[in-house]
N, C-alpha and C positions, 0 to 999 in steps of 0.2 A: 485753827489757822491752816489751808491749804498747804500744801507741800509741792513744792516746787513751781510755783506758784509763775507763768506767762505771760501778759501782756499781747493779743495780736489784733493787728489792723484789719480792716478789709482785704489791704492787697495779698499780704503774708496767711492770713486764712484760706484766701483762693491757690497761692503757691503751695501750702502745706499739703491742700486735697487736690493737688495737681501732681508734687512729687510721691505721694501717697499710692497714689492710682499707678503711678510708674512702680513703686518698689512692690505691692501687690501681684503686678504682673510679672516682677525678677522673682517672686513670692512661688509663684506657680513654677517659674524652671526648679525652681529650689523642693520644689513639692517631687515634680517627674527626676531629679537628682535622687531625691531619697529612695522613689519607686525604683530604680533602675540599681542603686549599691545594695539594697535590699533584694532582688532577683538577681543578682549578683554574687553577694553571698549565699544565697538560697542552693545556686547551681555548682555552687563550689563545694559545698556541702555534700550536695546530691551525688555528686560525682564518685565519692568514696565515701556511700553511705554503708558500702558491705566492710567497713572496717572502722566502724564507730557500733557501739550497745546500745545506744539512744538516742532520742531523736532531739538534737540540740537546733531547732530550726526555730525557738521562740524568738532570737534577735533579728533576723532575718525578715518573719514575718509580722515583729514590731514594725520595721523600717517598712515594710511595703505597704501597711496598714496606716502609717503617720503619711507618708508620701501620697496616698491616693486622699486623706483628711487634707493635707496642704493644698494641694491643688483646686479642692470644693471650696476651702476657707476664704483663701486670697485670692479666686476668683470674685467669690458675693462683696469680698473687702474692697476689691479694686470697685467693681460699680456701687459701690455705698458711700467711697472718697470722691469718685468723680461725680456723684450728686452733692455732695455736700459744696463743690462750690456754689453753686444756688441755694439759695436760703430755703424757697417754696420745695424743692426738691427733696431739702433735707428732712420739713414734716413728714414724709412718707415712712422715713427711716430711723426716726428720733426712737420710737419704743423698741426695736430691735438694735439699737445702739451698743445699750449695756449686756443683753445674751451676747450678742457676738463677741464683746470683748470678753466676756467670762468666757465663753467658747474657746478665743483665739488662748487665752492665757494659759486653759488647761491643757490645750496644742502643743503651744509652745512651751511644757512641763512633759510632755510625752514626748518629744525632740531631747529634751536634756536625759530625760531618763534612759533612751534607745542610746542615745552618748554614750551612758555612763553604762550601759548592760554591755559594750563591743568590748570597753576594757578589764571585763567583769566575767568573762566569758571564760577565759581558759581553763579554770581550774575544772570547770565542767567538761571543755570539752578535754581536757587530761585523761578523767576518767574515762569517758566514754572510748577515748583512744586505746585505750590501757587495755581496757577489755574486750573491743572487737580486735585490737590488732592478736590478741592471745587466742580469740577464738578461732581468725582468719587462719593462723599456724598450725592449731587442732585439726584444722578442717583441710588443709592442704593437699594432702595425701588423697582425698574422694573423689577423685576426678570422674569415678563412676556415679556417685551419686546425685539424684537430680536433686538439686535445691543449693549444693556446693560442688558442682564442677567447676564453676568459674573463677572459685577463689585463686585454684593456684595462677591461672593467666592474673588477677588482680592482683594477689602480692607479687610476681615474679616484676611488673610494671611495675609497679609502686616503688620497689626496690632497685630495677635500674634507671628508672626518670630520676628520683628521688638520693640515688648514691647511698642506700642506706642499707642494713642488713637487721634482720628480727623485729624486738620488740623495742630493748635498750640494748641491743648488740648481738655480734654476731650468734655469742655464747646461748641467748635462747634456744638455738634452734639443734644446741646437744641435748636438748630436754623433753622433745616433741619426737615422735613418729612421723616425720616427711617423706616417706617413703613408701607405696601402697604395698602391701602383701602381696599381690598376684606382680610383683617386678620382683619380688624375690626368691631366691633357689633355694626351696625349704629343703633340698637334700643334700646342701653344703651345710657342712659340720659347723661352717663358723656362725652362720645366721642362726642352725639352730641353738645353737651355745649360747649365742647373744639375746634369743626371745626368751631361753629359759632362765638366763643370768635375770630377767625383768620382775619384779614380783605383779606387775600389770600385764605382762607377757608384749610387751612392746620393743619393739627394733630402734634402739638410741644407738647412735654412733657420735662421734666429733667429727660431722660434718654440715656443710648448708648447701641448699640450692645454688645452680648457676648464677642467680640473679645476684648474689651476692657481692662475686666477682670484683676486683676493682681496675677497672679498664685500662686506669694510668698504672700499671704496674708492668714494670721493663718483665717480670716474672711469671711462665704460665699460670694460670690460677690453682690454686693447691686447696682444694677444699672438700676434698676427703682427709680423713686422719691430720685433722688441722694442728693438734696438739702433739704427736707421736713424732719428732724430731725424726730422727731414723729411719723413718718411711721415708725420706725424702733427702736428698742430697744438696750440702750447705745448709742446713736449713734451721732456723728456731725461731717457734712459732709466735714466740713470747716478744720478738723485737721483729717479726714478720708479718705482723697485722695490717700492714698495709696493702696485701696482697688481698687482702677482705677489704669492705666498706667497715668502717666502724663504730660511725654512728649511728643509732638505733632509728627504725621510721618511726616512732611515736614522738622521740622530741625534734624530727625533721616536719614530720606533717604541723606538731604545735608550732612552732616557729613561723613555719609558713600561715598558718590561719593566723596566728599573733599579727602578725605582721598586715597581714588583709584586713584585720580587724580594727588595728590601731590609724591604719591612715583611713577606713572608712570613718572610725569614731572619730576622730581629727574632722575629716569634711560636715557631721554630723554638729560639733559642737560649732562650727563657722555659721553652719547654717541657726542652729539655735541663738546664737547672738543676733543675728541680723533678724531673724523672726523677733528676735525680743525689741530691738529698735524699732521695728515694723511696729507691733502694739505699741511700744510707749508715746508714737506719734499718732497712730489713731485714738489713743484717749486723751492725748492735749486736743485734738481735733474735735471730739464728740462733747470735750467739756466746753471748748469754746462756742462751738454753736450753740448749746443747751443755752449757755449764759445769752448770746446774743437775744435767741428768741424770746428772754425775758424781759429784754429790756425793749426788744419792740423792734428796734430800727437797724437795719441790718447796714448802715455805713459809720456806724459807734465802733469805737475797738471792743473787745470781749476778754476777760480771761480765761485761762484754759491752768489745769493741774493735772495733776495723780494721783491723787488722795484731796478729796475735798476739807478735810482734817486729819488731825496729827495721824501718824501710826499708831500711838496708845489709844487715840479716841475712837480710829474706826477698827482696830482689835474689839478693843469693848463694846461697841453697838454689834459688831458682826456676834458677837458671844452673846449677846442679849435677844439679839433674832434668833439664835440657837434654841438657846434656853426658851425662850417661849411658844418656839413652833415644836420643842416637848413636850412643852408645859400642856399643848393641844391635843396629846394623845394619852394623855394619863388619866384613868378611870379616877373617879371619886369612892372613897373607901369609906366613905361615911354610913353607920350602918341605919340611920334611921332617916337614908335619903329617901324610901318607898314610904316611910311612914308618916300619912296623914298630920298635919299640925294642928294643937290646941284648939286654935281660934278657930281654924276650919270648920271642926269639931264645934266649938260652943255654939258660931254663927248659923250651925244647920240645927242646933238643937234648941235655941232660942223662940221662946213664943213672941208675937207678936202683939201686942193689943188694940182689940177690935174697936172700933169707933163706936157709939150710939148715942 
């Protein structure tokens, strides 16, 4: 028994591959959509690739890879709908009917999955945050060295576009050496006290870079001897944080990618619906012509489905096509396939007898 079984006229079959032809070509913006939030993401990515460990560009170049498929797809789909409204037109295109819908379907399964990978994403790019924004901190200090002068202009930005200080606060950054050796007076007593107080021999103090800073604060910025009450007049440091940024750039930058991610996957799953209504109308279309051309006479009504039988029926035939296009590569373990049979044998060794 077909499933979901149609009913269509002549007029309604030339309407169907008329609006067909139309949604094909929304088919295609929807293809150059994907291309474009996938280069999208790509460049937002890029932008603060010195403070990610790895390279999270697989979603990215999911979408531009689906978007440049959508636009090949439901081009060929729109001119295969607008021949189907002629019958003669549509022989040309009956054997390439069923590829293209298996085509479009696994399309439109790589649309859902590129969905499902944007909300799928953060825990990965978590870490990778976790660990370049630690390295970006180590490296801060090099401004001589080539391959990491840039970081501190890239975290000092980061951190005032962003409003954010460290990694998860400002307190990272009592942990790290931010400060290069040749800006310090290795003949004050105090610096040397503090590099041999290190068992790493490193210069930690309780302080952060300028970028820290928090611009709405009525209060100069205090970011030296952040913790040392005393150093500072009025002051304690402990109900004084707002004088710092205080939340960390790793879960400022997540939130921002979250956020870029969740309304591209949002546009991602709109379009996968309307690609899936796409296909289920090209195969009531391909099934009803198939039927017309059997019956001969192309002003008969035709039906059209989705399954020419049940779900359990066409599970089981599709599993028996399995199975036995296995069944085609499996050697014969028989061991006396080589060997000559009986009769072979008797029928050459058999005398004949001679006429006289």
């Amino acid at each position: 028994m077909a499933v979901l079984k149609v009913t269509f006229t002549k007029t309604t079959r030339g309407k169907l591959a008329l609006v067909l032809w139309v949604l094909n070509w929304i088919s295609v913006l929807t293809g150059i959509i994907l291309f474009s939030l996938g280069l999208f993401l790509k460049v937002e990515i890029q932008k603060r690739k010195e403070l990610m460990s790895a390279d999270v560009h697989s979603v990215p170049d999911m979408l531009i890879a689906t978007g440049l498929v959508a636009c090949v797809i439901n081009f060929l789909g729109g001119k295969i709908c607008y021949d189907c409204v002629d019958t003669t037109k549509f022989l040309r295109w009956k054997l390439l009917m069923l590829p293209y819908i298996v085509c479009t379907f696994l399309f439109t399964f790589c649309i859902l999955v590129g969905a499902l990978m944007c909300y799928s994403m953060r825990n990965e790019l978590e870490e990778s945050l976790f660990l370049g924004l630690r390295n970006a901190m180590l490296y801060y200090k090099d401004t001589g060295t080539p391959g990491r002068c840039y970081l501190k202009r890239t975290v000092d930005l980061l951190q005032i576009q962003f409003q954010c200080c460290g990694n998860a606060g400002f307190r990272d950054w009592f942990h790290v050496q931010w400060i290069n050796n040749r800006w310090l007076d290795m003949t004050h007593s105090e610096v040397t006290d503090r590099l041999r107080s290190n068992v790493e021999g490193k210069y930690l103090m309780d302080g952060v870079p300028f970028s820290c800073c928090n611009t709405f604060s009525p209060r100069p910025c205090i970011q030296t001897q952040v913790t040392n009450n005393s150093a500072h007049y009025n002051y304690d440091w402990k109900t004084e944080e707002r004088n710092l940024w205080t939340r960390g750039c790793r879960q400022v930058l997540l939130d921002h990618y979250t956020n870029i991610m969740q309304s591209i996957g949002f546009i991602v799953l709109i379009i996968w619906l309307f690609e899936l209504w796409v296909l289920t109308g090209v195969r009531y279309l391909q099934t009803a012509m198939e039927n017309l051309l059997r019956q001969g006479d192309p002003d008969l009504e035709s039906d059209g489905w989705l399954l020419e039988n049940s779900i359990a029926q066409t599970a089981r035939s599709n599993f028996k096509i399995i199975k036995n296009l296995g069944k085609c590569y499996q050697v014969d373990d028989d061991p006396n396939i080589d060997v000559p049979s009986t009769a072979q044998q008797d029928v050459s060794t058999c005398q004949i007898p001679v006429a006289r």
